[in-house]
Every structure is written in structure tokens, then in C-alpha cells.
C-alpha positions as CSV (number, residue, x, y, z in Angstrom):
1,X,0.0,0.0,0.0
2,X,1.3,3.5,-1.0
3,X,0.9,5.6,2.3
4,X,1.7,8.5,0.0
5,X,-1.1,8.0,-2.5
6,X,-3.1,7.4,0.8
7,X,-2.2,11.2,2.3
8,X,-2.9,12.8,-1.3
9,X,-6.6,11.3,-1.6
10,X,-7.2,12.0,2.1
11,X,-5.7,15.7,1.6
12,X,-8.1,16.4,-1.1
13,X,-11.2,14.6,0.7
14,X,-10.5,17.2,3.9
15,X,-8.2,19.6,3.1
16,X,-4.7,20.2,4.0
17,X,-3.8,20.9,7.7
18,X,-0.5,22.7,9.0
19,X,0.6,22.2,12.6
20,X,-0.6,25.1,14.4
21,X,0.7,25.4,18.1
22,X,-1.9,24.5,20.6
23,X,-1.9,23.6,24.8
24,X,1.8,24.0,26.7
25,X,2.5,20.5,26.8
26,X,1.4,20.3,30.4
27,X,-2.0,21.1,29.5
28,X,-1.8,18.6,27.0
29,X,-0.5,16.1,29.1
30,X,-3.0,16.4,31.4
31,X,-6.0,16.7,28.5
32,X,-4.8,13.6,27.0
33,X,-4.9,11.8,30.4
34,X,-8.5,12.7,30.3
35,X,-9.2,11.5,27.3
36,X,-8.3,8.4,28.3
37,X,-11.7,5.9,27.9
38,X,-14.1,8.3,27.2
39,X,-15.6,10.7,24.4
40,X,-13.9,14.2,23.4
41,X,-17.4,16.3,24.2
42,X,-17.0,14.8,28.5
43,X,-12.9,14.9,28.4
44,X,-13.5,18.8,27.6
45,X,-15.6,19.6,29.9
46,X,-13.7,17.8,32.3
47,X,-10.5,19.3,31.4
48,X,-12.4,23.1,31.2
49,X,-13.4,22.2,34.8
50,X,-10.1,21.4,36.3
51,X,-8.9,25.0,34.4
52,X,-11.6,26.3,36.5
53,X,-11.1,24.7,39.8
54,X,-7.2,25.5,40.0
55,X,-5.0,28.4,38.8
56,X,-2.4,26.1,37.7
57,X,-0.8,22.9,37.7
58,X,1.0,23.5,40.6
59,X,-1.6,24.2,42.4
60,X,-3.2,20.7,41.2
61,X,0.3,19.0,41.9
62,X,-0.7,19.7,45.7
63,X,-4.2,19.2,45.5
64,X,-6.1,16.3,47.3
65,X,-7.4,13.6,44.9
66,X,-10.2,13.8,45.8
67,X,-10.0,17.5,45.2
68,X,-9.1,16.8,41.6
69,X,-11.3,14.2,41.1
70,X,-14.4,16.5,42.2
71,X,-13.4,18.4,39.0
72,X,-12.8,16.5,36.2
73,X,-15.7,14.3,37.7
74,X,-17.7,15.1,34.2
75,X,-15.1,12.8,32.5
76,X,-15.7,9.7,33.8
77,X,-12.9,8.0,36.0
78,X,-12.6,10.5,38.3
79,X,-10.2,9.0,40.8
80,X,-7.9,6.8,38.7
81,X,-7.4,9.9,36.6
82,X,-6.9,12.0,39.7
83,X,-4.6,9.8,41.1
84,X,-2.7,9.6,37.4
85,X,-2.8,13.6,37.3
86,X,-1.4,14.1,40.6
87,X,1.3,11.3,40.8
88,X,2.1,12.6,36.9
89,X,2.7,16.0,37.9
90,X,4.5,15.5,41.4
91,X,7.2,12.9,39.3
92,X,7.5,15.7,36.6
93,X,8.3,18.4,39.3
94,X,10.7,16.0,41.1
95,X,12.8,15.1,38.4
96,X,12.7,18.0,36.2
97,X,12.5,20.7,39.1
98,X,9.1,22.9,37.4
99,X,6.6,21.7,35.1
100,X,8.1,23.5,31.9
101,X,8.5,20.4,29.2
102,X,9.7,22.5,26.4
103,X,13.5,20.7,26.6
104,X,11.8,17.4,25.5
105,X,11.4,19.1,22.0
106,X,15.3,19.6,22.0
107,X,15.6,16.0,22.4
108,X,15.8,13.2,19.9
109,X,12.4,11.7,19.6
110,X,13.2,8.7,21.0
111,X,14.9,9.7,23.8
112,X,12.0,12.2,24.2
113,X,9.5,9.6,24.4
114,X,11.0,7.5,26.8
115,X,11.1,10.4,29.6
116,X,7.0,10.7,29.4
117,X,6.7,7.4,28.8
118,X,8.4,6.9,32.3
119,X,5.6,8.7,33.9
120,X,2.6,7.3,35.4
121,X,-0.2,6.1,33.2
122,X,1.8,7.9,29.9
123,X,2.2,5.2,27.2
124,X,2.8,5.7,23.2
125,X,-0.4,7.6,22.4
126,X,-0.4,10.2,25.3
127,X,3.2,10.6,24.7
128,X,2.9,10.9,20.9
129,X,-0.2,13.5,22.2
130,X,2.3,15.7,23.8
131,X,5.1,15.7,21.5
132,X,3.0,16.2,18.4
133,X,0.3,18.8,19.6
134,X,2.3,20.4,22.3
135,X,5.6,20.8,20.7
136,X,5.2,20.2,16.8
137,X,7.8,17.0,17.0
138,X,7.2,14.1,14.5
139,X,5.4,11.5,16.4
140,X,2.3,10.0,15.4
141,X,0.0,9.2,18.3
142,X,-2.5,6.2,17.2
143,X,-6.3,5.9,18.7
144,X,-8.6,4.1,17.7
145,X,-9.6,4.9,14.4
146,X,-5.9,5.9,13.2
147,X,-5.5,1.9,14.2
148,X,-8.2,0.5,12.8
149,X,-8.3,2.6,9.3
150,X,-4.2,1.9,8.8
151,X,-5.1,-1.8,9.4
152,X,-7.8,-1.7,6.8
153,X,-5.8,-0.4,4.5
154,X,-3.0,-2.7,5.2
155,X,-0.3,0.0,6.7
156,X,-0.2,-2.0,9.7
157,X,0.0,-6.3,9.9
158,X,-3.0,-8.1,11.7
159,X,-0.8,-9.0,14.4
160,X,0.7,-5.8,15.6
161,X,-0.4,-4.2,18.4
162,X,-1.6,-0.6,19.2
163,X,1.7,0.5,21.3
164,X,4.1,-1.2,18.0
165,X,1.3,0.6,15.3
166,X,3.1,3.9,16.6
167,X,6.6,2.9,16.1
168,X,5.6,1.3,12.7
169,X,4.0,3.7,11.3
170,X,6.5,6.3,11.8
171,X,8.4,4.7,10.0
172,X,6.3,4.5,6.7
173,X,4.7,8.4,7.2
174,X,7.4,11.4,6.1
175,X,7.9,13.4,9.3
176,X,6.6,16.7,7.5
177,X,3.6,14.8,7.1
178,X,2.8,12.9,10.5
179,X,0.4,16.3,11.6
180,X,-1.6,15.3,8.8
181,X,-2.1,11.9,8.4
182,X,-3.0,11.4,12.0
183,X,-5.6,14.2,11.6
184,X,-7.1,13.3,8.3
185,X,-6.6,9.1,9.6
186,X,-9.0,10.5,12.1
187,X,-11.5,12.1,10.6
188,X,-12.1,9.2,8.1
189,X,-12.3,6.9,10.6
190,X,-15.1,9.2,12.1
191,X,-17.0,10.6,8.9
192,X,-16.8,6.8,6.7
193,X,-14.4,4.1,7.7
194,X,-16.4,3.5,10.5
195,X,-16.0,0.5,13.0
196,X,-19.2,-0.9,12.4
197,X,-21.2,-0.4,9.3
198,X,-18.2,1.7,7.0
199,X,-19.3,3.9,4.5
200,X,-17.2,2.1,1.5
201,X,-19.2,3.0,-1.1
202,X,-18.5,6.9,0.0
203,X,-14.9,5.9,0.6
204,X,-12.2,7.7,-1.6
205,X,-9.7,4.5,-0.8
206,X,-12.0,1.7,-1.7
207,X,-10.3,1.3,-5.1
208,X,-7.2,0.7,-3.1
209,X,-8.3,-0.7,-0.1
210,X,-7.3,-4.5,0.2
211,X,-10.1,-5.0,3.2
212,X,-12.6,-3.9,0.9
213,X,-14.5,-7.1,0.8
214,X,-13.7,-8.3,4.1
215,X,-15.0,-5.1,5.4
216,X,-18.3,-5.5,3.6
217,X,-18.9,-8.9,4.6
218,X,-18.8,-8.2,8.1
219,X,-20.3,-5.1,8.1
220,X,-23.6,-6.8,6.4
């Protein structure tokens, strides 16, 4: 499968989209942790909440757990995710002295990943989450629909996991183009290569898509 053929047809179904600076990668950090098993529309309120309830994050480095978890209660989770915030951002100011993480985009990507990755509850996708979105660095975080549309389209074997899907297809995507292809991997996952019932028919890969029939048969 050509993942560059794939990016042109998906640029042209969505449009193209440049890396515009978002959260400090704290706040991302933290958002990402919140959207951890459950939908965008309760992990943003929760995370507006917690904005609300504390000036900043050192401030919610001190905090009780219960404390947090009374304010990202609208996200489902509330005290494993407290507990993950709080023990995240204690760790972060004990071995990095504040909670600035703009050196981990002086770093080599791999060595960057491996410091959040140390943290509590931080695996590939958070990780990738923060680097990517915080501080424009080439790694491609993989959800759920990146995974399942890349293993549609055969970018990504059967057998590998979500955690190996990010190393893998890093290696296939053009680091100028990572930004992209996660977004627009996304956003046909949502709008037609759906996990039940896809939308082939609307699909601007199904002439290329080797799960075509597969896809269809299940789906009926």
C-alpha cells in the first residue's frame, strides 16, 4: 500500500492541515490523560473544569485527589485519573524541578518519548499526544480509528499491536507529514471508515483498499 497515494486522496477529501501550536505541553498532558476511555465532548468539559477549579498545575500538583477528582468528575474516572494527574505532575516536578516540558522538544524523539513514557499512566499515544500537539515534533499518536483505518488499509500487519502501530508507522509516514495523516486518519475513521457499518461506497480509498471485501462482509 502507498501511504503516499493514501495522504494525497485523504488531503483532497479534507483539506490540507499545518501544525498550528496548541496547549503547553502540560495542559496537553493532562487533557490527554482525560481522554483516556471516554468521548472528546466529557474529556473537555472535564478538562475546562479542572482549568476552572485551580489556577495552575502546581496548584493541582498539591491538591487532594479527591480535590481533583471532584473536578474532572464530568469525564468519567474521576479517581484513577486524579490519582494519574497528581502522581504525573509530582514525578515531573521531582525530576525536572518545574513543570516547563519545552526541553523534551530539544531531544531526539526517542529519547523524548521515553522520559514521558516513564511517567505514570503515559504510554505511546499520550506521549505521541504531547510531543505532536504540544511541541510540533514528529510522532504520530495512534487511537482508535488511526489503528483501525491503517489496518484496513494494510499499513499496519494483523498482528501488531496498538503501542508497536506507533513505532511502525512512523516509520512509513514522512515526518513533515505525521500532523496530517494522524488528523485526516481521524477524521475518516469518524465521517466513513467506521467500526461498524463503514461507509465504503463513500470511501475515496476503496479502489485501493485490500479489506474492501472483508470489510463488507462483516459489516452486512
Amino acid at each position: 500500500m502507498n501511504v503516499g497515494e493514501i495522504i494525497i486522496r485523504l488531503e483532497r477529501e479534507y483539506g490540507p492541515r499545518q501544525w498550528q501550536p496548541g496547549n503547553d505541553a502540560i495542559s496537553t498532558l493532562v487533557e490527554t490523560i482525560l481522554s483516556q476511555n471516554t468521548s472528546d465532548v466529557n474529556s473537555h468539559r472535564a478538562f475546562e473544569s479542572i482549568r476552572t477549579a485551580f489556577p495552575d498545575w502546581a496548584v493541582v500538583a498539591e491538591a487532594t485527589v479527591e480535590d481533583i477528582a471532584e473536578s474532572i468528575k464530568s469525564g468519567g474516572l474521576a479517581m484513577i485519573k486524579a490519582r494519574r494527574i497528581k502522581s504525573t505532575l509530582q514525578q515531573i516536578l521531582m525530576e525536572n524541578g518545574d513543570l516547563d516540558l519545552a526541553f523534551l522538544g530539544q531531544l531526539p524523539l526517542s529519547e523524548a518519548k521515553a522520559w514521558l513514557k516513564q511517567l505514570p499512566g503515559v504510554g505511546p499515544k499520550t506521549a505521541g499526544c504531547v510531543l505532536l500537539f504540544a511541541l510540533g515534533q514528529p510522532a504520530l499518536p495512534v487511537d482508535t480509528h488511526v489503528f483501525r483505518v491503517a489496518r484496513r488499509l494494510g499499513l499496519i500487519d494483523r498482528k501488531v499491536s496498538p503501542d508497536r502501530a506507533h513505532e511502525v508507522l512512523e516509520g512509513i509516514v514522512s515526518a513533515g507529514r505525521i500532523y496530517q495523516f494522524h488528523l485526516h486518519m481521524i477524521d475518516h475513521g469518524r465521517r466513513v471508515c467506521h467500526a461498524r457499518h463503514p461507509s465504503c461506497q463513500h470511501c475515496v480509498l476503496s479502489d485501493i483498499c485490500p479489506s474492501i471485501s472483508l470489510v463488507r462482509e462483516v459489516s452486512r
